[in-house]
C-alpha positions in Angstrom: 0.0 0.0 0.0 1.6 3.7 -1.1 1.8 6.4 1.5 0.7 9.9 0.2 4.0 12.0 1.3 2.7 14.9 -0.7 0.1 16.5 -3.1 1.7 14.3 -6.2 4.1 11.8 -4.5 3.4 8.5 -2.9 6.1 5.8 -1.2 5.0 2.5 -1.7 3.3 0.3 -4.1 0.6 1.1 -6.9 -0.2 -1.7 -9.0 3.7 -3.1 -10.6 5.0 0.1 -9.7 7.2 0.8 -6.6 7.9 4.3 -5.2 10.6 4.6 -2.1 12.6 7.5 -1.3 16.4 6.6 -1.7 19.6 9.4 -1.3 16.8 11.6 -0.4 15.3 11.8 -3.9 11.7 9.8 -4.9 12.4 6.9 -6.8 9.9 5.0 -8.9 10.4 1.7 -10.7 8.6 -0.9 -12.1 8.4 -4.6 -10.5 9.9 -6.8 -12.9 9.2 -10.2 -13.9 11.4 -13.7 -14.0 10.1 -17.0 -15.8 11.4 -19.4 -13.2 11.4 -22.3 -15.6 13.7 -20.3 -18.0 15.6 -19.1 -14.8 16.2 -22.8 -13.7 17.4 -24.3 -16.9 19.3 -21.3 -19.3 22.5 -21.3 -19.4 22.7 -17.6 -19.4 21.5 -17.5 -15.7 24.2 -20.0 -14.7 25.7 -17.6 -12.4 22.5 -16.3 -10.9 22.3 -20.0 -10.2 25.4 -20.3 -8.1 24.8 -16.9 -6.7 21.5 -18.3 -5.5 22.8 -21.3 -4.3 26.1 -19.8 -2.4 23.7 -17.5 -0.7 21.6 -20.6 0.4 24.9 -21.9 2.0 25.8 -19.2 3.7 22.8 -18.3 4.9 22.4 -21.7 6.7 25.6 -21.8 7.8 25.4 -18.2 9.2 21.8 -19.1 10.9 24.0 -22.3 12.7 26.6 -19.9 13.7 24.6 -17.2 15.6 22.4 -20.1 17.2 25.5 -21.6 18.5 26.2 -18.1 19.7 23.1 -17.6 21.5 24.2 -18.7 24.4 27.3 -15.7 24.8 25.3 -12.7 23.5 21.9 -13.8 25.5 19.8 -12.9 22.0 21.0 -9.4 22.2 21.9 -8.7 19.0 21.7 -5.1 16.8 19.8 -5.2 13.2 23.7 -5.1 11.8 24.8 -8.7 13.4 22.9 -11.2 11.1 24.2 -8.9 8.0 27.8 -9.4 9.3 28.0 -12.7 10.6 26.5 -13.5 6.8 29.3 -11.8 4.7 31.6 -13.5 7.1 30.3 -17.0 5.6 30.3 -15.8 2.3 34.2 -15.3 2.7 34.8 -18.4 3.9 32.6 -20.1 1.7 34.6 -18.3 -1.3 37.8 -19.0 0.5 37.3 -22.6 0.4 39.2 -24.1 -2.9 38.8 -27.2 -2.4 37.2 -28.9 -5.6 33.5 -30.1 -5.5 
């Protein structure tokens, strides 16, 4: 749902078209679309396939890692934690040469 924030401007969604404030400026765009089935089996999203599925690692192993943490930080956490602890798997998991 879009938020009137003035007499022409809204922030939020209208139909396929997205309107946030970003750098202090109103930005619209349109929602794009993906055929999955064409996303899952052409070779030109090959990379958006690993990307996906690196993420997917990381993000499992990262979810592992801050549950085994629990127990030191007592769930207190800030909103900039997850994000870190997950860009710390993403270098190890990119550090890892070993082949597959």
């Amino acid at each position: 749902m879009a938020t009137q924030v003035s007499l022409v401007k809204f922030v939020g969604r209208i139909g396929n078209i997205v309107h946030y404030i970003s750098n202090n400026r109103l930005v619209s765009r349109t929602i794009g679309k993906v055929d999955i089935v064409k996303m899952r089996t052409a070779p030109q999203y090959e990379e958006t396939r690993k990307n996906q599925s690196e993420f997917s690692i990381a993000t499992k192993a990262g979810q592992l890692f801050r549950q085994g943490m629990m127990h030191l930080t007592g769930g207190c956490t800030n909103y900039q934690y997850p994000v870190e602890v997950m860009q710390l798997m993403l270098k190890t998991l990119r550090a890892d040469t070993t082949p597959t």
